[in-house]
N, CA, C and O atoms as a DFTB+ gen file, in Angstrom:
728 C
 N C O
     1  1      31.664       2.886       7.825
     2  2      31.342       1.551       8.306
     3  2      30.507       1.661       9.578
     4  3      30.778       2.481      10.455
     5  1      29.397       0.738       9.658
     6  2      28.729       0.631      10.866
     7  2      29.399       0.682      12.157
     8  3      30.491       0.132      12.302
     9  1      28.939       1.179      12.913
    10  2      29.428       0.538      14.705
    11  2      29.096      -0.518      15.154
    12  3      27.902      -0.766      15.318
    13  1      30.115      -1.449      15.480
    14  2      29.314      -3.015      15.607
    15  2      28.970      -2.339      17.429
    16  3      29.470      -1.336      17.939
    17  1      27.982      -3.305      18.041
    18  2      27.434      -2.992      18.729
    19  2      26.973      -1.885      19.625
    20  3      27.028      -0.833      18.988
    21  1      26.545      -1.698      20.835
    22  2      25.562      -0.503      20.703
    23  2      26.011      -0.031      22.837
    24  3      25.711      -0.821      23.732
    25  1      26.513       0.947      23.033
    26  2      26.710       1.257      23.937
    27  2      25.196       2.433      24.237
    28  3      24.558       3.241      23.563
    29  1      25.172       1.953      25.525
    30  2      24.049       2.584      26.050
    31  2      24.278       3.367      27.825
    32  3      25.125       2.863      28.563
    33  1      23.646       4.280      28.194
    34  2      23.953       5.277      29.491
    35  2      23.148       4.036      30.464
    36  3      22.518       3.020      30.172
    37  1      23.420       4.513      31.389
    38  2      22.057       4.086      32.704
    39  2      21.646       4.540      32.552
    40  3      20.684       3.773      32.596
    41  1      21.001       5.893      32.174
    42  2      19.777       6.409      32.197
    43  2      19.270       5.542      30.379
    44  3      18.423       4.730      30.753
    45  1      19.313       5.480      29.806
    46  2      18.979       5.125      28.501
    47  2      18.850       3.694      28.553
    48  3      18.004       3.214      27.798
    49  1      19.694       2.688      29.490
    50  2      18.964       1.598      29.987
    51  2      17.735       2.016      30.591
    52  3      16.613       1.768      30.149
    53  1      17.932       2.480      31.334
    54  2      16.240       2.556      32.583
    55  2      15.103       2.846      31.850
    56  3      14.028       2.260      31.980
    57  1      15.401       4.011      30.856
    58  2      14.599       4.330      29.897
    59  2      14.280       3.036      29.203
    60  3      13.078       2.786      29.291
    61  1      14.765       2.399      28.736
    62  2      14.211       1.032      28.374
    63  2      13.672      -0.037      28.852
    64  3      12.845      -0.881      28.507
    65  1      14.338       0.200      29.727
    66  2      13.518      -1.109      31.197
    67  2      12.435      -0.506      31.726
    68  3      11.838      -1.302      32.451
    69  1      11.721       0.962      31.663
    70  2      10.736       0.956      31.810
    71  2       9.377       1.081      30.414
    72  3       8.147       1.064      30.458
    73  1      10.339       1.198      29.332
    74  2       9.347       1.490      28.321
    75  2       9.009      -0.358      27.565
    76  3       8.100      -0.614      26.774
    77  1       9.922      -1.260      28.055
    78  2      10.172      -2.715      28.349
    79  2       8.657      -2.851      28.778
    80  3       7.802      -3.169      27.952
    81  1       8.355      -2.596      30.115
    82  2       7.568      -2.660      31.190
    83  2       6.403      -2.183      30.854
    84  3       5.366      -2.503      31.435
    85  1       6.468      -1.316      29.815
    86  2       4.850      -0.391      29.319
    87  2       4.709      -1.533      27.969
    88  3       3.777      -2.337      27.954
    89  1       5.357      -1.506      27.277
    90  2       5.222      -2.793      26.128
    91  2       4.653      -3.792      26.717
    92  3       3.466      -3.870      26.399
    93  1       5.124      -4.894      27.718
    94  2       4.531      -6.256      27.873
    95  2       3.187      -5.771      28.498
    96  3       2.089      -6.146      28.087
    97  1       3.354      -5.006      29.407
    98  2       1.604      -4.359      29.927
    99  2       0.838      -4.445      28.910
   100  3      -0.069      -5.275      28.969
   101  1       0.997      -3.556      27.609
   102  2       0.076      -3.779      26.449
   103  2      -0.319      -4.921      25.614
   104  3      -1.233      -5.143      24.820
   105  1       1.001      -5.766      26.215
   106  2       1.225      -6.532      25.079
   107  2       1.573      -6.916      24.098
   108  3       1.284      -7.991      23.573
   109  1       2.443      -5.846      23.596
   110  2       3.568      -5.303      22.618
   111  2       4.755      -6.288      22.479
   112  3       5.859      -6.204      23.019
   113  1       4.192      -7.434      21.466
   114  2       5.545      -8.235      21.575
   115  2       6.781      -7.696      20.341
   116  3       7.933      -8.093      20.162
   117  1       6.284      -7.046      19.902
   118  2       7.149      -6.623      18.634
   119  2       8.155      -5.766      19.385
   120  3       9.345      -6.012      19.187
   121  1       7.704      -4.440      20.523
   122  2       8.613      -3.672      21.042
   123  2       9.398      -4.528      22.318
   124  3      10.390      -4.235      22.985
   125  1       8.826      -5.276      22.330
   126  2       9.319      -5.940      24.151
   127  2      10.707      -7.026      23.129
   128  3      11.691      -7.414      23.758
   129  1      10.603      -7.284      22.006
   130  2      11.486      -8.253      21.369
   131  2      12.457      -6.974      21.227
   132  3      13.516      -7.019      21.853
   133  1      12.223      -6.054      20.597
   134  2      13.092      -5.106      20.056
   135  2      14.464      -4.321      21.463
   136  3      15.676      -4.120      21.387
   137  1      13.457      -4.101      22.564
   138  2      14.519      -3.766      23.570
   139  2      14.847      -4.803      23.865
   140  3      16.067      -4.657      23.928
   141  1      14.637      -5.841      24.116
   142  2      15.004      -7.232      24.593
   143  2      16.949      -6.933      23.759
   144  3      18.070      -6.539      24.081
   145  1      16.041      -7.564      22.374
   146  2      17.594      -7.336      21.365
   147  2      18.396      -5.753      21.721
   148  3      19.616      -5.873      21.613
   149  1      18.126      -4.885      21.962
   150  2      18.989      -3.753      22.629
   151  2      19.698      -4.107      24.187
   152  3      20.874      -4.214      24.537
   153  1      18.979      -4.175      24.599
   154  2      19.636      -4.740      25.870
   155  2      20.146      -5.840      25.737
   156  3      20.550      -6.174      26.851
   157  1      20.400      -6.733      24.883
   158  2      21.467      -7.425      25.327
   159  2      22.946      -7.658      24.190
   160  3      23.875      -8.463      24.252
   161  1      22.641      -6.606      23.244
   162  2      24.102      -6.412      22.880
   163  2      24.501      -5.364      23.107
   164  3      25.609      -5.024      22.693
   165  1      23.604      -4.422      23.936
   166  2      24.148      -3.086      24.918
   167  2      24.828      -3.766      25.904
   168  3      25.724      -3.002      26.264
   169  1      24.911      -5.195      26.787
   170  2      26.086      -6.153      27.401
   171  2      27.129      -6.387      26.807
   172  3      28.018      -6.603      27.631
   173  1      27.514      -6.463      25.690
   174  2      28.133      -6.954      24.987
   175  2      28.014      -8.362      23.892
   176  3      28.871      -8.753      23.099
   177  1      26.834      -8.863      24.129
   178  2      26.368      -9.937      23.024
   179  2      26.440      -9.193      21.590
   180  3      26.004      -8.109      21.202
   181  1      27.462     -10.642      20.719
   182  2      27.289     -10.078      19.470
   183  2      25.787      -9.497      18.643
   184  3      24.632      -9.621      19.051
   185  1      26.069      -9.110      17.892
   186  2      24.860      -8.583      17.273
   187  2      24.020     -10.462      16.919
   188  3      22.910     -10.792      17.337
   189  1      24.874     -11.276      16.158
   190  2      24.528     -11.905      15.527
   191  2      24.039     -13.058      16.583
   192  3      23.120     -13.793      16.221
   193  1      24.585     -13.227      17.788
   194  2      23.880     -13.811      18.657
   195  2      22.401     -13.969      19.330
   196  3      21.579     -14.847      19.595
   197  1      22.679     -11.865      19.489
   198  2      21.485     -11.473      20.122
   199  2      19.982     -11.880      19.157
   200  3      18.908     -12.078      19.725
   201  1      20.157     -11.961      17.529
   202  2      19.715     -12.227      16.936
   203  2      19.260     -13.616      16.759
   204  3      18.177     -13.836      16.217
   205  1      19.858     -14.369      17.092
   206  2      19.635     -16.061      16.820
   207  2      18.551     -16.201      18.685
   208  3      17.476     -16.789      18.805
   209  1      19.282     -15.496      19.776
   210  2      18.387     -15.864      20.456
   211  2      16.907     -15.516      20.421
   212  3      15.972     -16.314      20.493
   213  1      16.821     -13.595      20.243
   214  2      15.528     -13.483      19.978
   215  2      14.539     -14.277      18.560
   216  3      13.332     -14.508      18.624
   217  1      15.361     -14.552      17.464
   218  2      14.866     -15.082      16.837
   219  2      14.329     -14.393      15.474
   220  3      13.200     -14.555      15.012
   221  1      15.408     -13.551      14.890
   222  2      14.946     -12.129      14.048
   223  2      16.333     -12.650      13.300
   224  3      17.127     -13.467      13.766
   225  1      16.404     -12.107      12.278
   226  2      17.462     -12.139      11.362
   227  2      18.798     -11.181      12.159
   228  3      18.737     -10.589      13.236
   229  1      19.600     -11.253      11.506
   230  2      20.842     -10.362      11.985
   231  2      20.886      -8.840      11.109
   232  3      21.338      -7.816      11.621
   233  1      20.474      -8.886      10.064
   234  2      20.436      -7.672       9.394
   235  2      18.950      -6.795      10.357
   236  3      18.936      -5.568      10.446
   237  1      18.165      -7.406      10.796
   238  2      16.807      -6.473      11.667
   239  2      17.462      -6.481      12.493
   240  3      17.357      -5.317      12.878
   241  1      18.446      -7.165      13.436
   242  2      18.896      -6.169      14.394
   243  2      20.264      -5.352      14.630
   244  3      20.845      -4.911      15.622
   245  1      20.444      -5.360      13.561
   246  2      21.609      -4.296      12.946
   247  2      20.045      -2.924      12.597
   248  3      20.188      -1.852      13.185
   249  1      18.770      -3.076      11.723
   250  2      18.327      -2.407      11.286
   251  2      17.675      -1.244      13.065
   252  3      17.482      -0.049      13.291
   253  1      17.601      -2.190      13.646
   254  2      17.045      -2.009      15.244
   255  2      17.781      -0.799      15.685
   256  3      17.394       0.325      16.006
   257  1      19.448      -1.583      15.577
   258  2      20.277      -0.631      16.406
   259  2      20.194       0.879      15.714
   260  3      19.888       1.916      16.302
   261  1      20.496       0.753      14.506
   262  2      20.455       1.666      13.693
   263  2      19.479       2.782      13.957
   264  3      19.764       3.964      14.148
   265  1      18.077       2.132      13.937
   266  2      16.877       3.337      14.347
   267  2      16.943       3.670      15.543
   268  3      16.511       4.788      15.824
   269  1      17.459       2.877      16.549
   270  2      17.509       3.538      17.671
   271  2      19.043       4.799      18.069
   272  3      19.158       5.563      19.028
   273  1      19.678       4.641      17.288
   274  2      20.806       5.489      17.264
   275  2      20.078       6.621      16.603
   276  3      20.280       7.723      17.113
   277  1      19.564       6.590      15.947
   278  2      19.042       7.992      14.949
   279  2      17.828       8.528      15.810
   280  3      17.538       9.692      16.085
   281  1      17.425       7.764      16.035
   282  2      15.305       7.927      16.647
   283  2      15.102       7.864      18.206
   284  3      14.069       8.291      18.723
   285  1      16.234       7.258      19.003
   286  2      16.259       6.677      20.316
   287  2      14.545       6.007      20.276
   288  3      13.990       5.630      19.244
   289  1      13.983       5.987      21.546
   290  2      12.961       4.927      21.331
   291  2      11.976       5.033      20.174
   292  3      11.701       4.158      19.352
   293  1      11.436       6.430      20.280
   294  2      10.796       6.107      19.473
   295  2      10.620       5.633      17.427
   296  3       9.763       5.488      16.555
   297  1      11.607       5.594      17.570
   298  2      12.619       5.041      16.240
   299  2      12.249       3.382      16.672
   300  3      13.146       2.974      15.934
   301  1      11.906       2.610      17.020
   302  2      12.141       1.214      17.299
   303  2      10.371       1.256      17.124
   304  3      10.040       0.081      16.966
   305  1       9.312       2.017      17.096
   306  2       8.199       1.737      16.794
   307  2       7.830       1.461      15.517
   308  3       8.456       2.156      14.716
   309  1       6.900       0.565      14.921
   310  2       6.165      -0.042      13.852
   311  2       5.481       1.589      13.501
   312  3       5.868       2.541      14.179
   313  1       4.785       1.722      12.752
   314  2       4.178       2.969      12.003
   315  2       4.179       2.457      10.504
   316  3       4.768       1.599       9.848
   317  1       3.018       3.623      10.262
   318  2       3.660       4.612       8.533
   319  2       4.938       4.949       8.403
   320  3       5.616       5.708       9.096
   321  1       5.207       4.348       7.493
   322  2       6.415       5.215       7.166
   323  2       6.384       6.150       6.180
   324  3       5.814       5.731       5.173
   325  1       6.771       7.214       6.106
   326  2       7.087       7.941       4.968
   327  2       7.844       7.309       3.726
   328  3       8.952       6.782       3.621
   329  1       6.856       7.554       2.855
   330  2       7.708       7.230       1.498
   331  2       9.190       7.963       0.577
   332  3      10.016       8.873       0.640
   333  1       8.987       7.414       0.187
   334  2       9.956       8.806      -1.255
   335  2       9.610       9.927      -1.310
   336  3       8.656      10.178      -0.573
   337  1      10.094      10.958      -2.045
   338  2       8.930      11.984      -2.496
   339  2       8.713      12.115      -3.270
   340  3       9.507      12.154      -4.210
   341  1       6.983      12.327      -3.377
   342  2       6.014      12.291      -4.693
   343  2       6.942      13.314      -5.783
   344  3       7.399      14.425      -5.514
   345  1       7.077      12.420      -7.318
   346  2       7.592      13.116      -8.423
   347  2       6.950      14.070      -9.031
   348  3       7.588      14.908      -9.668
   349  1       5.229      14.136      -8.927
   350  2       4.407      15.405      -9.360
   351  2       4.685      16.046      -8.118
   352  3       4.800      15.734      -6.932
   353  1       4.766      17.341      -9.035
   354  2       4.610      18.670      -7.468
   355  2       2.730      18.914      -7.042
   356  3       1.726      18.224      -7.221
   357  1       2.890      19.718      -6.669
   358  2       1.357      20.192      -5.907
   359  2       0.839      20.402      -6.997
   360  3      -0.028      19.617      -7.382
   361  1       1.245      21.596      -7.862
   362  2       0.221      22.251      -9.387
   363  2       0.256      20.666     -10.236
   364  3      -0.822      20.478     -10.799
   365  1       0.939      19.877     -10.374
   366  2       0.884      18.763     -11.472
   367  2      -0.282      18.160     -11.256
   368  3      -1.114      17.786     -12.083
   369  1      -0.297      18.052      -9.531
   370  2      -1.855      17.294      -8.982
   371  2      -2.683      17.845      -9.143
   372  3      -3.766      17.290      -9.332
   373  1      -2.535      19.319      -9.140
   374  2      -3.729      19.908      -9.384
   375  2      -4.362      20.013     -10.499
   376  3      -5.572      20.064     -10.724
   377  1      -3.203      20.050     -11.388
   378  2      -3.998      20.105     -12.718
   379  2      -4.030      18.644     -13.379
   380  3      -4.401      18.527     -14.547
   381  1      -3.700      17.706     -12.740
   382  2      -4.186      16.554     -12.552
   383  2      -5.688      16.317     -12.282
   384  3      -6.519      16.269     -13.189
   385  1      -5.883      16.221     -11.401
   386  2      -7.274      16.600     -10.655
   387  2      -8.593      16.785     -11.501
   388  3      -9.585      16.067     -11.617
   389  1      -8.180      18.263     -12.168
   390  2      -8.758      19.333     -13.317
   391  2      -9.389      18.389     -14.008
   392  3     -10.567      18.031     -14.018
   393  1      -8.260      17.965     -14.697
   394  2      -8.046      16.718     -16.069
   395  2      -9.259      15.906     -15.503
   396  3     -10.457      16.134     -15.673
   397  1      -8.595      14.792     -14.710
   398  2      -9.714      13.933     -14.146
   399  2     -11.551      14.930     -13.966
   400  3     -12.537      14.863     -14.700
   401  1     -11.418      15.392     -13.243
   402  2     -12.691      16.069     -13.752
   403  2     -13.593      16.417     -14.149
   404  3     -14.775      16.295     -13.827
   405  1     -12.943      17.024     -15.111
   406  2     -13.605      17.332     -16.765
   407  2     -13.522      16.050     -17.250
   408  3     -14.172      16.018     -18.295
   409  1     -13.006      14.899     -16.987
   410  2     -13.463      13.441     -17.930
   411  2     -12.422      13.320     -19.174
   412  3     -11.813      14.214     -19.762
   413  1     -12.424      11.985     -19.367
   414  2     -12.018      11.311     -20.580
   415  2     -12.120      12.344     -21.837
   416  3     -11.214      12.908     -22.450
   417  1     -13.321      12.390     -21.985
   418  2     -13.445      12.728     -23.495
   419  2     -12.938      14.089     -23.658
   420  3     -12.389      14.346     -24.730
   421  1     -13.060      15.276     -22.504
   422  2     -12.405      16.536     -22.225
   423  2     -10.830      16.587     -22.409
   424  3     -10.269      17.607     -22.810
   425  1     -10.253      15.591     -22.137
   426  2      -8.665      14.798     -22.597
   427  2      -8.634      14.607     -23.687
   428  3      -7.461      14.620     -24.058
   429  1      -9.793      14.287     -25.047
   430  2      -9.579      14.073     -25.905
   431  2      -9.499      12.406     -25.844
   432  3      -8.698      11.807     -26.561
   433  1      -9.984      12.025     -25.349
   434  2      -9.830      10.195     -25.257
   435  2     -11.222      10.002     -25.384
   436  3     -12.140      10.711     -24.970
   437  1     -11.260       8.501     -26.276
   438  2     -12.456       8.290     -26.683
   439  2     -13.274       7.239     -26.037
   440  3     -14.181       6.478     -26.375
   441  1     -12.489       7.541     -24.816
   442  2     -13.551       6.278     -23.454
   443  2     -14.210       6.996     -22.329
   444  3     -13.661       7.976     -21.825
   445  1     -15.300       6.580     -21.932
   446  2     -15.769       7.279     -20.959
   447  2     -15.558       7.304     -19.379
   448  3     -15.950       7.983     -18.430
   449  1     -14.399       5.760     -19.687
   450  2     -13.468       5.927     -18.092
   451  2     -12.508       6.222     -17.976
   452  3     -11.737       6.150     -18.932
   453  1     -12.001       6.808     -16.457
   454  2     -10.686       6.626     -16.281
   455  2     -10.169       5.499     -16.019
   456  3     -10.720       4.766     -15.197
   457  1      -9.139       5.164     -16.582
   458  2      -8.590       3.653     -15.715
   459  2      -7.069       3.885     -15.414
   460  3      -6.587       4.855     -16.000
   461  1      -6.416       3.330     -14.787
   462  2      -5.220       3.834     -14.348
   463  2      -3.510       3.485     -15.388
   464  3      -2.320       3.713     -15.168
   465  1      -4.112       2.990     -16.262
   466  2      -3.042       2.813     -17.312
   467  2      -3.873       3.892     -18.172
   468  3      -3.228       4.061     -19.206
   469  1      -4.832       4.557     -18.183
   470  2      -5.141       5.604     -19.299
   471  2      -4.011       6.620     -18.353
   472  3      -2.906       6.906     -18.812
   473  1      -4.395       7.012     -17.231
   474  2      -3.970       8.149     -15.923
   475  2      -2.883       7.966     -15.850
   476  3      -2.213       8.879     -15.367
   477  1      -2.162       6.668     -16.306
   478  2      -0.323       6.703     -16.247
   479  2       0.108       7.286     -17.672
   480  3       1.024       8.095     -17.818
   481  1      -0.593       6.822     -18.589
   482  2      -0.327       7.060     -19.993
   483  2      -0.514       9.241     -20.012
   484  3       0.293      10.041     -20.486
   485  1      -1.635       9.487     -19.426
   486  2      -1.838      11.025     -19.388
   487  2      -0.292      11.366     -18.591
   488  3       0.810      11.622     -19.076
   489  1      -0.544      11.299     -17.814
   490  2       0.493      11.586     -16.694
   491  2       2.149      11.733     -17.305
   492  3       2.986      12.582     -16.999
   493  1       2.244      10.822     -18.068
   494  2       3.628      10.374     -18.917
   495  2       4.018      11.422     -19.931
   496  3       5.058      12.054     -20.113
   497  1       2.518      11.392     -20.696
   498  2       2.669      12.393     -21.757
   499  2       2.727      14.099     -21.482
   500  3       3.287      14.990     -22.121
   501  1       1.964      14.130     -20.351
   502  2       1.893      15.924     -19.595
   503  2       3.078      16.629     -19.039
   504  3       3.552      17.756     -19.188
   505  1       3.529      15.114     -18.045
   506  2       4.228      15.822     -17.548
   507  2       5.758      15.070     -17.318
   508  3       6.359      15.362     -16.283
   509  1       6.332      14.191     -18.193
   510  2       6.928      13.369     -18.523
   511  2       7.531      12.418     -17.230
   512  3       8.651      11.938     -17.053
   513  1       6.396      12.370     -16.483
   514  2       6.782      11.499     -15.277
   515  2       6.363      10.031     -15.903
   516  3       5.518       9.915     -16.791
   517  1       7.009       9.032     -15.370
   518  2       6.348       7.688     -15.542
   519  2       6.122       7.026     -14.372
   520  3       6.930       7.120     -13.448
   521  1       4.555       5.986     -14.239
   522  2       4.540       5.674     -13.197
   523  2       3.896       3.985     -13.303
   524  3       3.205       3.728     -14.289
   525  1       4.045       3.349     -12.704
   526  2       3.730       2.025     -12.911
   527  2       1.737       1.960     -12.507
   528  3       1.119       2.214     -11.474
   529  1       1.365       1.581     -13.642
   530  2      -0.331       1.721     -12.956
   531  2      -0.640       1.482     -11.557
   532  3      -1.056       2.196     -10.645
   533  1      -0.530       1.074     -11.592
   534  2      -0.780       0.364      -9.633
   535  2      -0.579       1.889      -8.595
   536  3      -1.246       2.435      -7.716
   537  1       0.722       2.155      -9.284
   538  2       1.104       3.338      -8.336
   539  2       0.306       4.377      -8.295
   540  3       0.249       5.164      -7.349
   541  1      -0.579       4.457      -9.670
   542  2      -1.082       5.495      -9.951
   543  2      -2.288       5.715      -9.483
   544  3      -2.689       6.857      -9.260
   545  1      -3.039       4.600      -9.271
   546  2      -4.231       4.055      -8.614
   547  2      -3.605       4.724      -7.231
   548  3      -4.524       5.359      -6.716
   549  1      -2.565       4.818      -6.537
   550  2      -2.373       5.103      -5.029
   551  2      -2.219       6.818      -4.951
   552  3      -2.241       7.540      -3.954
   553  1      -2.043       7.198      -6.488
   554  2      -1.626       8.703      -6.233
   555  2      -2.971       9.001      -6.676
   556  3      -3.274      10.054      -6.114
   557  1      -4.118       8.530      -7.542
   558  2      -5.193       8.861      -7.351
   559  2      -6.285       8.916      -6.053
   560  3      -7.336       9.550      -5.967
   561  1      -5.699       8.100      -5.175
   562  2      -6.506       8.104      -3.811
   563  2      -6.178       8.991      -2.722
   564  3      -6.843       9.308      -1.736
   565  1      -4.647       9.439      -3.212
   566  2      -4.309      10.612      -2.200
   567  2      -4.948      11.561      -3.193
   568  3      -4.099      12.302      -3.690
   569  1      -5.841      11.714      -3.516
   570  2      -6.122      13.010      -4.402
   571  2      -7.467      12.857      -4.416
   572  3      -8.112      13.694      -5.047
   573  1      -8.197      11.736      -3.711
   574  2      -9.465      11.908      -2.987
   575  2     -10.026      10.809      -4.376
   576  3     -11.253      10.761      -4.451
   577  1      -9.671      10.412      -4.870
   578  2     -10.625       9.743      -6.381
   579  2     -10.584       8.133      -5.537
   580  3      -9.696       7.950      -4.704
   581  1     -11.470       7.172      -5.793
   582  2     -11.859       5.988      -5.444
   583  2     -12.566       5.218      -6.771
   584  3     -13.252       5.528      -7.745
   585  1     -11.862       3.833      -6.088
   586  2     -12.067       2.848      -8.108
   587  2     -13.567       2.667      -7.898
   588  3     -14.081       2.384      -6.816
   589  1     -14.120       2.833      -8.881
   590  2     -15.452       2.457      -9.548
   591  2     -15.750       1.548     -10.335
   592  3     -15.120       1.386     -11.380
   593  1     -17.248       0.427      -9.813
   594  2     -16.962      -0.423     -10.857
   595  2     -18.376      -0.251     -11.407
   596  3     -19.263       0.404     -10.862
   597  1     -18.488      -1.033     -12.744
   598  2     -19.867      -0.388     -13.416
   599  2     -20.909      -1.567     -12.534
   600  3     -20.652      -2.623     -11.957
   601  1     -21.901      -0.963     -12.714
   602  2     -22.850      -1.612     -12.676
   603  2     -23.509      -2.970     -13.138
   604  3     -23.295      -3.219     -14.325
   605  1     -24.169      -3.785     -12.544
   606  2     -24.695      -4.957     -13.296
   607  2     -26.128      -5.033     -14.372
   608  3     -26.777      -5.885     -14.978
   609  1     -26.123      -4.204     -14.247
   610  2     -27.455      -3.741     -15.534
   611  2     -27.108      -2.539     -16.293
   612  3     -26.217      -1.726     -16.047
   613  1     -28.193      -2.558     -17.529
   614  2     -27.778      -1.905     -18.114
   615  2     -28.544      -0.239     -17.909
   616  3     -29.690      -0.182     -17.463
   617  1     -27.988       0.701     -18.181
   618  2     -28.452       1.800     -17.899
   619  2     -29.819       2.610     -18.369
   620  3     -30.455       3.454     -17.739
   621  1     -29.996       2.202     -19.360
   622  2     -31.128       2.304     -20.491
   623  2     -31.702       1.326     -20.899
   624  3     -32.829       1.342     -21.395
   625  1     -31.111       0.505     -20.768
   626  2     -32.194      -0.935     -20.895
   627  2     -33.408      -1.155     -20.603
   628  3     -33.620      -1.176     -19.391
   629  1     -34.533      -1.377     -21.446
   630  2     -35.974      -1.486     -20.990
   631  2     -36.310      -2.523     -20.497
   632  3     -36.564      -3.387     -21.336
   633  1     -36.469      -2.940     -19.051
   634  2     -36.403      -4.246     -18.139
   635  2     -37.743      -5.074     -19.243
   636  3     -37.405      -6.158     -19.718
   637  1     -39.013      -4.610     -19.563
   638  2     -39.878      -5.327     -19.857
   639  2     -39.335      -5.824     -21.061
   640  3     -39.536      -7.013     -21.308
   641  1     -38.597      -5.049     -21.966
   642  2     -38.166      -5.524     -22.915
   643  2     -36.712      -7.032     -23.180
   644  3     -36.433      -7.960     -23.938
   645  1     -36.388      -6.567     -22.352
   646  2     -35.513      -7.485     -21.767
   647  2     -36.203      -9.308     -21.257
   648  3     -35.868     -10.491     -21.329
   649  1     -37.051      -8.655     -20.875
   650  2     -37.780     -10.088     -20.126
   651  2     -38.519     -10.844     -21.455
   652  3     -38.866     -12.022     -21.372
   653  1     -38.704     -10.116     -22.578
   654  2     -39.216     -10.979     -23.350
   655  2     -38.749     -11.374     -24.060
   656  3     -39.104     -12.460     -24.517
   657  1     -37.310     -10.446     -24.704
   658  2     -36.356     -11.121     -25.277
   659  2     -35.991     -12.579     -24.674
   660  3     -35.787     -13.536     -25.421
   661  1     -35.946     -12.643     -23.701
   662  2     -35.585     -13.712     -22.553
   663  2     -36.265     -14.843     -22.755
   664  3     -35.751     -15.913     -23.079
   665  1     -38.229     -14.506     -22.443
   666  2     -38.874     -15.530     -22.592
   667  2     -38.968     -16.009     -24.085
   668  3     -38.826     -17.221     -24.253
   669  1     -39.171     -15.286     -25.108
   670  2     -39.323     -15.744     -26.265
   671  2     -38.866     -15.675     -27.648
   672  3     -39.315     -16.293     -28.614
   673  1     -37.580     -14.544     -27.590
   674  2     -36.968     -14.640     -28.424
   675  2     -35.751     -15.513     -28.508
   676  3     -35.427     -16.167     -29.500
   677  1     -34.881     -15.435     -26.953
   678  2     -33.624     -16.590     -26.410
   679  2     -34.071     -17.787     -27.379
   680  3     -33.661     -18.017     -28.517
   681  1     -35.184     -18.607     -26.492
   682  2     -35.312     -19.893     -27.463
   683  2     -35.073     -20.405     -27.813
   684  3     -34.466     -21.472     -27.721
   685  1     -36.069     -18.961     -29.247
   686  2     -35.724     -19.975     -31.191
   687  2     -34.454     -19.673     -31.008
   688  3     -33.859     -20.745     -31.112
   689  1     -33.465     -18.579     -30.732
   690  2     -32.230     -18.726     -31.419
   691  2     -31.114     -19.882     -31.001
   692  3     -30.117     -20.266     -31.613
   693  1     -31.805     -20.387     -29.404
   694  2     -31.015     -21.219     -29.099
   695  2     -30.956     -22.836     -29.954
   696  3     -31.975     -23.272     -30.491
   697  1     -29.983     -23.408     -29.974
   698  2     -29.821     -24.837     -30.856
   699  2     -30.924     -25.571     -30.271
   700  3     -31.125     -25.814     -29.081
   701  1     -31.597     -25.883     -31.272
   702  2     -32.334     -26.765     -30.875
   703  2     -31.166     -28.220     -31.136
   704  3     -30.243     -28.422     -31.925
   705  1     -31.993     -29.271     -29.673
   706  2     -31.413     -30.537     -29.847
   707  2     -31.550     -31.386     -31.403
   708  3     -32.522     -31.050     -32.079
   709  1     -30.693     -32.378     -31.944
   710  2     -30.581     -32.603     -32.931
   711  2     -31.390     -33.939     -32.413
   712  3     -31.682     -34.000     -31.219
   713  1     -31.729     -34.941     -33.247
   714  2     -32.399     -35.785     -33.220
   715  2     -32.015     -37.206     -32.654
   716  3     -32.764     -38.121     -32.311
   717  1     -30.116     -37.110     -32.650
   718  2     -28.959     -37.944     -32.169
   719  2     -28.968     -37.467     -30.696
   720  3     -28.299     -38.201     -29.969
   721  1     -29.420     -36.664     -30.219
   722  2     -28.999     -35.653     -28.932
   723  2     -30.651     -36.242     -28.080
   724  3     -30.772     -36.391     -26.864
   725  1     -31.175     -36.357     -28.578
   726  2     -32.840     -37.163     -27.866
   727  2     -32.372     -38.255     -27.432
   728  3     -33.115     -39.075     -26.893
């Protein structure tokens, strides 16, 4: 069971009353709220008080005390956080990677993109991990790959040819108005 509130040294106050003091300097209202809520159920204010005054839920400053028991200050900073850990190992990415690579059709797939429900579907079948597309799109970017989108023309397309289809073939095929439509 948790420790309801949070005993603190004089020195570990001061330490806060001056790192208090470096926060509002910056401007740091997120950390200046956070010791605020430490210091004052390090008095003895309930947790759930200290919470209604600063104005944060009661479970964030239960979550507060918590990081600061494990982390001391710097546990109470915003950041990255570390995730889970990745379910492919290093060689899976690598030969991940490979795959991507060499391309679609080198996979034996009969499209010439990757898309990230093909890369979850590979991924599933190789190495029997499953991953929600979205996610996979994020484990492709730690692996240096970035989404691509096609182009607005066509690649081989003969522009002059194009332009006349345009001017004079479009046209006739389009409906002509009916005689009710005049």
């Amino acid at each position: 069971m948790a420790r309801p509130g949070l005993r603190l040294t004089e020195q570990q106050r001061a330490e806060l009353a001056g790192e208090f003091r470096v926060a509002r300097g910056n401007k740091d209202l997120d950390i200046c709220l956070r010791i605020q809520t430490l210091l004052l159920v390090s008095r003895g204010h309930r947790e759930a008080d200290a919470a209604a005054a600063i104005g944060v839920g009661y479970r964030t400053v239960q979550d507060w005390i918590h990081r600061y028991r494990k982390g001391g200050f710097p546990g109470l900073k915003k950041g990255p956080f570390e995730g889970g850990k990745s379910r492919l190992t290093d060689e899976q990415k690598r030969e991940l990677s490979r795959i991507i690579e060499a391309g679609p059709q080198e996979a034996g797939l009969d499209t010439g993109v990757w898309t990230t429900s093909i890369v979850a579907k590979l991924v599933r079948d190789l190495f029997g991990i499953s991953y929600h597309p979205d996610h996979v799109g994020r484990v492709l970017h730690q692996l240096g790959y970035s989404v691509q989108y096609p182009g607005r023309s066509l690649s081989k397309a003969d522009e002059n040819l194009q332009r006349t289809w345009l001017s004079d073939e479009l046209p006739e095929i389009k409906k002509k108005p009916s005689e009710k439509e005049v």
